[in-house]
N, C-alpha and C positions, 0 to 999 in steps of 0.2 A: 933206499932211505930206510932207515931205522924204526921201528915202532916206538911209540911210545912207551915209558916203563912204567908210569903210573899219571892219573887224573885224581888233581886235586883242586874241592868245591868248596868253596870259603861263603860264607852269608857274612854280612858287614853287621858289626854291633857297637854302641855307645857303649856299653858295659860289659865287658869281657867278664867279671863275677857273678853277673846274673845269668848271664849266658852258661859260665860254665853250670851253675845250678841245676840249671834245667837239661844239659845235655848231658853233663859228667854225671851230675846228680841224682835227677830224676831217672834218664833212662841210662844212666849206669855206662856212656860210654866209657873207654880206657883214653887216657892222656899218649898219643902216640911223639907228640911234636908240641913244645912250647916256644913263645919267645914273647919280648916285651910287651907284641901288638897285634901276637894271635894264639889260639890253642887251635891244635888239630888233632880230633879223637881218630878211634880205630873201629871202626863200626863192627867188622870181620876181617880174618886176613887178607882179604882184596879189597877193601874198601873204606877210606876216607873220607873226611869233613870236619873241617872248620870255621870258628867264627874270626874274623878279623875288625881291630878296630882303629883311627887312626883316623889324620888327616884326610881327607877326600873318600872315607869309607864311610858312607853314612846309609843306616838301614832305610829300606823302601819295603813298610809293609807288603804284601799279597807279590812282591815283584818273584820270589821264587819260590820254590817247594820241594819239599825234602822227603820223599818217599823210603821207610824203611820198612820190610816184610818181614812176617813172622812165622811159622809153622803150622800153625793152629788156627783156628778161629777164637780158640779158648784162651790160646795170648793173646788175640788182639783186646776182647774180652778183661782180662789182668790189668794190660798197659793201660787202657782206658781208666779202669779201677785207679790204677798207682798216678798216674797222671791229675787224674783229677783229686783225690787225695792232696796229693803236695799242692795244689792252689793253681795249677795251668787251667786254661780256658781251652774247653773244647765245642766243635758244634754239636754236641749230644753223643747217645750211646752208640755203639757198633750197629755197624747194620748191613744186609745185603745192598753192593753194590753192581756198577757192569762190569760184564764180563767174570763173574761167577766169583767176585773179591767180598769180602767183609770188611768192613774198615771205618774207620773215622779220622777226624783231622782235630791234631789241637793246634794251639798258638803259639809258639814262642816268645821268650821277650822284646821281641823287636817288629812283633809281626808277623812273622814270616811261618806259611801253613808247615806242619811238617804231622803226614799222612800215616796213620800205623794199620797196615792190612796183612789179609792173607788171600793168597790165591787158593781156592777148590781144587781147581788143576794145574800139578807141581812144572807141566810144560810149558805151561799161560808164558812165562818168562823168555819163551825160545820159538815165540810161534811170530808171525805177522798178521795183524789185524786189517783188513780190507774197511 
């Protein structure tokens, strides 16, 4: 059987304009994929995520979460800055997390946490946690 060629993660939204705001806008993804009843950014060249909206799509605040990492502690630092700036809700400033992460969480417009961190150590990604 075949692998799969790619995984794509949708969050359900009432408002595809405010959504893109926040995602196109604030953190600047790129438009990879449009259509009447969803955008889907390009986070990096491996990776995707879109909002979808539409009959029987209806947001469920806290139901997912959207982890994007960053290089630095000193971005995550920025993002928090740029985020909060343009009017997003977050639960406060960066701060040491587990497992040696710096990060914080803001809110999107529907609810939905989406985490801006960095790992200490660039392996943390490739390891298994007991």
């Amino acid at each position: 059987m075949a692998a799969f060629a790619h995984a794509l993660t949708f969050f359900c939204t009432r408002d595809l304009a405010l959504s893109e705001r926040f995602y196109g806008g604030t953190l600047g993804l790129a438009v990879a994929m449009r259509t009447p009843t969803a955008i889907l950014w390009r986070v990096n060249p491996g990776a995707l995520f879109g909002v979808t909206a539409g009959p029987g799509r209806e947001p469920k605040a806290g139901a997912a979460l959207l982890d994007l990492t960053v290089g630095s502690a000193l971005e995550v630092h920025d993002w928090h800055r740029r985020i909060e700036a343009d009017g997003w809700k977050t639960d406060g400033p960066p701060r040491p997390m587990a497992e040696g992460m710096t990060g914080f969480f803001a809110t999107d417009p529907n609810g939905y946490l989406v985490e801006i961190l960095h790992f200490d150590d660039p392996a943390a990604l490739s390891r298994t946690v007991a």
